[in-house]
Structure formats: structure tokens, C-alpha cells
MARBALO-752787 format. One record per residue: residue number from 1; residue in one letter; y negated, x negated, z of N, C-alpha, C, O, CB in turn. Coordinates in steps of 0.1 Angstrom, whole numbers, padded with zeros to 4 digits. Atoms other than C-alpha are relative to their C-alpha. Glycine has a CB too. Layout:
% MARBALO-752787
{site NUM a {Y X Z} {Y X Z} {Y X Z} {Y X Z} {Y X Z}},
...
END
This chain:
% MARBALO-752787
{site 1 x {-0007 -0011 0007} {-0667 0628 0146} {0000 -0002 -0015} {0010 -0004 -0021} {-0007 0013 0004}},
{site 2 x {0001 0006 0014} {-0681 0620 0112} {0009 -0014 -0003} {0016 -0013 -0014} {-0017 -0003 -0003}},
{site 3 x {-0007 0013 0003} {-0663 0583 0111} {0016 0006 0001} {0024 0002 -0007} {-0004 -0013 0013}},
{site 4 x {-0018 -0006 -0002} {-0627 0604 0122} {0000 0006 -0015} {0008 0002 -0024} {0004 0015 0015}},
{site 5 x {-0007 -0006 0015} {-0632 0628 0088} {0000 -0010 -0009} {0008 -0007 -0019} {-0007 0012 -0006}},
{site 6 x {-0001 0009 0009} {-0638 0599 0069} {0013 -0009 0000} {0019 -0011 -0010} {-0010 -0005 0001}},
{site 7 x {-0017 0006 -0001} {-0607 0580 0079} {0009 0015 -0004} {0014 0016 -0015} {0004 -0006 0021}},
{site 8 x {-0009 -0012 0011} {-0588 0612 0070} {0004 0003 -0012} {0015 0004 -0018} {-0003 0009 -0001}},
{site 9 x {-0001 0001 0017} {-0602 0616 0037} {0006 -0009 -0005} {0013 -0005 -0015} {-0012 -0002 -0007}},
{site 10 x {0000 0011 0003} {-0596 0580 0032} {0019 0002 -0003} {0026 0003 -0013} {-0009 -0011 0011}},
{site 11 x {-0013 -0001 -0003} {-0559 0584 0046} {0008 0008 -0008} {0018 0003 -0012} {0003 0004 0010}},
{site 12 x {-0004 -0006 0007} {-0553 0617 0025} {0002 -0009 -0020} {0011 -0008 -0029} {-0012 0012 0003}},
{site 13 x {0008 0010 0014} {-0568 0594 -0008} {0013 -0007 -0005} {0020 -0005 -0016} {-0016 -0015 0007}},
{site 14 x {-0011 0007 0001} {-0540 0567 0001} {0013 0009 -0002} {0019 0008 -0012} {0002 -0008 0011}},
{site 15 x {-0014 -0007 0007} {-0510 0592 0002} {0000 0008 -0012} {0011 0009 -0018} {0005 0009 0010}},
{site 16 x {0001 -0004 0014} {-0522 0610 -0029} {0002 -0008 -0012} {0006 -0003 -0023} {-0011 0004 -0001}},
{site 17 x {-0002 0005 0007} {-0523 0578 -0044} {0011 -0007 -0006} {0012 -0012 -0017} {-0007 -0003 0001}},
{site 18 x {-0010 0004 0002} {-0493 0569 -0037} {0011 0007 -0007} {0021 0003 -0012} {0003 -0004 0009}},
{site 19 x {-0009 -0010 0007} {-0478 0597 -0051} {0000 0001 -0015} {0009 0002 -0023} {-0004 0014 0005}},
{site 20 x {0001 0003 0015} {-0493 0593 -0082} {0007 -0012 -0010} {0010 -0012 -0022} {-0012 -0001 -0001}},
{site 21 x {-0004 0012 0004} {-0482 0557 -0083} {0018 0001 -0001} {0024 -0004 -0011} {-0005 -0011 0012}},
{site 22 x {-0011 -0004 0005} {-0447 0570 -0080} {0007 0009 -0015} {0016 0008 -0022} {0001 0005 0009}},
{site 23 x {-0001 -0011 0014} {-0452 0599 -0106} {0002 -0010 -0014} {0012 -0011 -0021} {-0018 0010 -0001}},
{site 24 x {0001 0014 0010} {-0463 0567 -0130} {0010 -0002 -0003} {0016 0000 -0013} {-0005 -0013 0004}},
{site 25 x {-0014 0011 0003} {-0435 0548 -0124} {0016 0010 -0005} {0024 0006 -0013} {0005 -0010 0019}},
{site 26 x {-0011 -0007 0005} {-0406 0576 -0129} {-0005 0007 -0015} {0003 0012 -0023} {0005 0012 0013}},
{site 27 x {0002 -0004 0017} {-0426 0587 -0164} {0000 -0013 -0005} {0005 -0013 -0016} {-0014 0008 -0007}},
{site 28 x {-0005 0013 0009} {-0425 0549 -0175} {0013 0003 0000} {0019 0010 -0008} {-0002 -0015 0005}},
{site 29 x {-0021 -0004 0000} {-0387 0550 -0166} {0007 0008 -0012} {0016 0006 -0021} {0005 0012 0016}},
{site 30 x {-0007 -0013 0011} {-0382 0583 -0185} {-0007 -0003 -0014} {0001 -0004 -0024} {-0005 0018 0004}},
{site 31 x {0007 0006 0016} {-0407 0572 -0216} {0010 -0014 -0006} {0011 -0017 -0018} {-0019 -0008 0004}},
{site 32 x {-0005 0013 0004} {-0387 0540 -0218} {0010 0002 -0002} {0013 -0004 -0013} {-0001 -0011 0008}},
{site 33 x {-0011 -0005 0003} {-0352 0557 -0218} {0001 0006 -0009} {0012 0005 -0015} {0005 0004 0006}},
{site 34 x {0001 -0003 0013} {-0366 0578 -0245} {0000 -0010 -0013} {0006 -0010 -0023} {-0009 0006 0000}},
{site 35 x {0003 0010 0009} {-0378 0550 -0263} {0013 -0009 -0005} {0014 -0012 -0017} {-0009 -0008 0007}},
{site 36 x {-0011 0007 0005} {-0345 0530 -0261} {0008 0010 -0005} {0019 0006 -0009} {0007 -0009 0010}},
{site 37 x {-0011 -0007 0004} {-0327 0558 -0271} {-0003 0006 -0013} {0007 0011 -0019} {0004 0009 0009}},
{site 38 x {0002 0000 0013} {-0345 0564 -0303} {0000 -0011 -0007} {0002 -0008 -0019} {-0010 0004 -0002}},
{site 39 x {-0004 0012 0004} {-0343 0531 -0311} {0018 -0003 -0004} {0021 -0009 -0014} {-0005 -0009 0012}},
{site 40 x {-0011 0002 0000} {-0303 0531 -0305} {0003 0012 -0015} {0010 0010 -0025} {0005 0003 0017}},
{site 41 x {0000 -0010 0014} {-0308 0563 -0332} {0001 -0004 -0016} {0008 -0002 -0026} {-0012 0007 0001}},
{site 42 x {0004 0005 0016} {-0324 0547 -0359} {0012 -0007 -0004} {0020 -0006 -0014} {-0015 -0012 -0002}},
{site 43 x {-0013 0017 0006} {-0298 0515 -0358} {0008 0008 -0002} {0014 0005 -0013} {0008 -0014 0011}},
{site 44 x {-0014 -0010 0002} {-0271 0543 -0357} {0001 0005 -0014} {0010 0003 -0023} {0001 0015 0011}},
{site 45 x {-0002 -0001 0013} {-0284 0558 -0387} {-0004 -0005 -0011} {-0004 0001 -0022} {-0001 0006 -0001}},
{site 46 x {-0002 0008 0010} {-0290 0529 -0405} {0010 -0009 -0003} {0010 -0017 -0012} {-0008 -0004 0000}},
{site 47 x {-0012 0004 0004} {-0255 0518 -0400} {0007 0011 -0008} {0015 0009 -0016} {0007 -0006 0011}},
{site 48 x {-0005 -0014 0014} {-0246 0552 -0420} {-0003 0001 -0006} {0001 0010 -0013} {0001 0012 -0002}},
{site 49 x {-0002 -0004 0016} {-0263 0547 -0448} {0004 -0016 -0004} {0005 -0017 -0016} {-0017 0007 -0010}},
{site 50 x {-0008 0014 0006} {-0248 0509 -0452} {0012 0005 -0002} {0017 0005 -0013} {0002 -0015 0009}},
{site 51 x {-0015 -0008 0001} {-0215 0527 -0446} {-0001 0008 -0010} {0008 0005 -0018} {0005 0010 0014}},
{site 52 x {0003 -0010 0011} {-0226 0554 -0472} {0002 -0008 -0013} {0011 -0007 -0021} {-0015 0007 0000}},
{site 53 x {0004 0011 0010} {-0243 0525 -0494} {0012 -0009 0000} {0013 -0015 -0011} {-0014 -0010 0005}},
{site 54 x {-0013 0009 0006} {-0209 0505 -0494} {0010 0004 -0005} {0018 -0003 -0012} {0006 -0008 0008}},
{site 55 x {-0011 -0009 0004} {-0185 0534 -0500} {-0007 0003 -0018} {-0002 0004 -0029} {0002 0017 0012}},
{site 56 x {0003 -0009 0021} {-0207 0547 -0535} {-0001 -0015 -0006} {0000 -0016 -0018} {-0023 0015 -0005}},
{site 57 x {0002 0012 0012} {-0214 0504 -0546} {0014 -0008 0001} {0015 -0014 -0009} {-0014 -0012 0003}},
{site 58 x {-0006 0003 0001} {-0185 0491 -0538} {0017 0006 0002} {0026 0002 0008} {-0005 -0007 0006}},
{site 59 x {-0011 -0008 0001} {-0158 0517 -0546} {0008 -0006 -0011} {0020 -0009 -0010} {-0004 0015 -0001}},
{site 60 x {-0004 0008 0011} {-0154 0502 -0582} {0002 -0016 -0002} {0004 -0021 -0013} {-0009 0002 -0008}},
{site 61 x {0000 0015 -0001} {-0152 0464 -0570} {0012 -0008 -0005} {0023 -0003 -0002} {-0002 -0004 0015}},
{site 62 x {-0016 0008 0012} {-0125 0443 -0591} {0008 -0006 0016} {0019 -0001 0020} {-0007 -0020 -0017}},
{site 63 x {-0005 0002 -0007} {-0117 0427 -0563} {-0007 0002 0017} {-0018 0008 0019} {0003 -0009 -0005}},
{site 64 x {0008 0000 -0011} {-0121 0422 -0523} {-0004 -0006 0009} {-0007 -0004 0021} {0001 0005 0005}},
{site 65 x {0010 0011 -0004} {-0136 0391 -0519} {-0014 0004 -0004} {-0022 -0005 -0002} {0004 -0014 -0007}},
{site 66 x {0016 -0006 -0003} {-0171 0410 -0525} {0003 0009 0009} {0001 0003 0020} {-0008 0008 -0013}},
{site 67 x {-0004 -0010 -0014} {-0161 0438 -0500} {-0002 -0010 0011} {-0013 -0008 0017} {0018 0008 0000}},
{site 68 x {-0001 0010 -0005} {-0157 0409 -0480} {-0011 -0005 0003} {-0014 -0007 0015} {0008 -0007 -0005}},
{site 69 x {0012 0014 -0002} {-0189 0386 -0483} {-0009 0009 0001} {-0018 0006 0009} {-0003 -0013 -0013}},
{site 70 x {0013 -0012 -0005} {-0213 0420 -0485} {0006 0003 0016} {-0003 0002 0025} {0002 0020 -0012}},
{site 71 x {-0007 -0005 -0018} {-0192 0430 -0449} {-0005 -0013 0007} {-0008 -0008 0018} {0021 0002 0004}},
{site 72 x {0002 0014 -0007} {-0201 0394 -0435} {-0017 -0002 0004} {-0022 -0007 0014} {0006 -0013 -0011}},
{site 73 x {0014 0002 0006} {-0238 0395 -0450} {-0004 0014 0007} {-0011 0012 0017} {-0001 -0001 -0019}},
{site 74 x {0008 -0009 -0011} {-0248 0427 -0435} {0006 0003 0017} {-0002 0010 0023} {0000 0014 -0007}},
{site 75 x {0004 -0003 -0006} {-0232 0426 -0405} {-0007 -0017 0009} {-0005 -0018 0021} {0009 0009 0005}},
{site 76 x {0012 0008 -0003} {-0258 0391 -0398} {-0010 0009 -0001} {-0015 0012 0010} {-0002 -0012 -0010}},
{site 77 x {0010 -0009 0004} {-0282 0414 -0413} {-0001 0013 0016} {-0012 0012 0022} {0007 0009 -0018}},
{site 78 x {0000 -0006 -0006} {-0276 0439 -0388} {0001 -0003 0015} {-0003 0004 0024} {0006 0005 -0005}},
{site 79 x {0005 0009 -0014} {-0273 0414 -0357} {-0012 -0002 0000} {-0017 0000 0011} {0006 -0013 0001}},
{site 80 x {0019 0002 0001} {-0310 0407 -0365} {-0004 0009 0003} {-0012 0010 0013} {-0008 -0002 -0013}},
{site 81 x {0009 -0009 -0006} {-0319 0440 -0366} {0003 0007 0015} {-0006 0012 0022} {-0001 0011 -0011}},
{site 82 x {0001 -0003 -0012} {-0305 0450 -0335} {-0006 -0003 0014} {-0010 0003 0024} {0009 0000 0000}},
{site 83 x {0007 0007 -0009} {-0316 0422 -0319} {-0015 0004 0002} {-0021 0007 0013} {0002 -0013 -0005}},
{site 84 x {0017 -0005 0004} {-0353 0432 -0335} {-0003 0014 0010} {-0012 0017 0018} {-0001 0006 -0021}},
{site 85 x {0005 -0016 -0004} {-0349 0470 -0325} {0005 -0002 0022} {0005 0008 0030} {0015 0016 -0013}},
{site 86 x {-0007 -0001 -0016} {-0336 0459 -0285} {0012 0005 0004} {0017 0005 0016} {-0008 0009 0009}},
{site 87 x {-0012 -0004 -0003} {-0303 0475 -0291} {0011 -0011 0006} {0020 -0015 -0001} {0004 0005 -0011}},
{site 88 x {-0008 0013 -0004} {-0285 0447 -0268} {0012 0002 0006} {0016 -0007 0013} {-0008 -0009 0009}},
{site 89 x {-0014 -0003 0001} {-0252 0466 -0266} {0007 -0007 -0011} {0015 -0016 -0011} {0002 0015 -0002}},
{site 90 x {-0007 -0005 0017} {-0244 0469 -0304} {-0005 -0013 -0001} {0003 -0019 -0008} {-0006 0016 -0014}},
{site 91 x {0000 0014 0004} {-0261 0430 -0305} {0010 -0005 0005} {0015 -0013 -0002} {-0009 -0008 0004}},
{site 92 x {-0008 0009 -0004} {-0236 0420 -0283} {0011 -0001 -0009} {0014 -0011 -0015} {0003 0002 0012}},
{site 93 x {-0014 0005 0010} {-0204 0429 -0301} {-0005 0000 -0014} {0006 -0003 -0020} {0013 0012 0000}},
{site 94 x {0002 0006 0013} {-0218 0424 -0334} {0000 -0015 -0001} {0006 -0020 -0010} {-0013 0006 -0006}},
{site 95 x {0002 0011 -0004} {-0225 0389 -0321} {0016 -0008 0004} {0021 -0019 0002} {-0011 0003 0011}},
{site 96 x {-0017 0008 -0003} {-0187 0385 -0307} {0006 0003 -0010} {0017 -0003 -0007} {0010 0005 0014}},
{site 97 x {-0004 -0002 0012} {-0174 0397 -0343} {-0004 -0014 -0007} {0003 -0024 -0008} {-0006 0012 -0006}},
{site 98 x {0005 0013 0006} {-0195 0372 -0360} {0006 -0011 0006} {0010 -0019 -0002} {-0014 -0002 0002}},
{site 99 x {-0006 0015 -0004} {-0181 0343 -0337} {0013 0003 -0002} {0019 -0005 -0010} {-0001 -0007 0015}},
{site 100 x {-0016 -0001 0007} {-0146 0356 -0343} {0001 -0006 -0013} {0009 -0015 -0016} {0004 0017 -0002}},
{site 101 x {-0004 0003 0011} {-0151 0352 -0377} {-0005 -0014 -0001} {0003 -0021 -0006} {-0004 0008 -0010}},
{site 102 x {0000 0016 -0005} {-0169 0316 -0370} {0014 -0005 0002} {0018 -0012 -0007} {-0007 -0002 0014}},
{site 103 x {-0008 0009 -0007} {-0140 0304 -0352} {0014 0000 -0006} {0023 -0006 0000} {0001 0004 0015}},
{site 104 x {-0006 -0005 0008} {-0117 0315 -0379} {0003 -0008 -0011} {0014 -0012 -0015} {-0004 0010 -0002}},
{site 105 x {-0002 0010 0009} {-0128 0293 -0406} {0004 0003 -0013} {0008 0014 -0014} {0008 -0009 0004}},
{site 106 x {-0007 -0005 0012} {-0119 0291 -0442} {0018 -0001 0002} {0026 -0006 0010} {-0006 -0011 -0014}},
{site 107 x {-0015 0005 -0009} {-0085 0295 -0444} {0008 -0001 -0011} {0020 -0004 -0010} {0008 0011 0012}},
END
């Protein structure tokens, strides 16, 4: 009789634990979707203040061969950091821009 409630307990133990082991895994899931999605934030709004930052320094530019070589120069700059922050959407096409303009050449 004693050896049966113990297998019970034991049995109760396992499905409790498995429940928890599920619980775990759907708050990683959800912690991690938070996570990438504050991450996707920041990069968002640190491409608005380059966009900000290039409208108030480069409003007065004589010409727009600087407009030009700052636009080239940050978005490398900004392929890095996306890469850095895990945003591997916004790396990708920043990454197929950049070879565009590779494959382009002086001209």
C-alpha cells in the first residue's frame, strides 16, 4: 500500500514537472520576443536621429557629393550595428543596398 502512494506522489511530481517545463519554455519564447523587439526599437530610433542628424548638418551642404559619402558611411555604420543588435531583417536589406552600390562602381 505504502510503495502504491509513493509511485503516485512520484507520478503526480513528473506531471507537475512537466508542466512547469512547459511554463519555462513559453516565458523564454515570450521574454525573447520582447527582447528582439526592443532591440528592433532602439535601431528604429537610432535611424531617426541619423535621419534628424542629416536633415539639421547637412541642409547647408554646397554640394551632394557629401550627402552622398555621409549616406554610404552610415549606412556601413548601421549594417554593423544591426548586425550587433540581432536585427537580421533590416541587416539583410541594408546588406543588399550596400552590394547594389558595390556592383555599381565608380562611374
Amino acid at each position: 500500500m505504502a510503495k502504491a502512494s509513493i509511485e503516485k506522489a512520484f507520478a503526480k511530481d513528473t506531471d507537475t514537472d512537466q508542466a512547469l517545463v512547459e511554463k519555462i519554455d513559453a516565458l523564454e519564447k515570450s521574454l525573447e520576443r520582447e527582447q528582439d523587439g526592443r532591440r528592433e526599437d532602439r535601431f528604429v530610433c537610432l535611424l531617426i536621429v541619423f535621419m534628424l542628424l542629416d536633415i539639421l548638418l547637412l541642409n547647408g551642404a554646397v554640394n551632394m557629393s557629401v550627402g552622398i559619402i555621409v549616406f554610404v558611411l552610415q549606412l556601413v555604420f548601421l549594417l554593423v550595428v544591426a548586425k550587433r543588435m540581432g536585427v537580421e531583417q533590416i541587416a539583410g536589406i541594408l546588406d543588399r543596398i550596400l552590394n547594389t552600390f558595390a556592383k555599381r562602381g565608380p562611374e
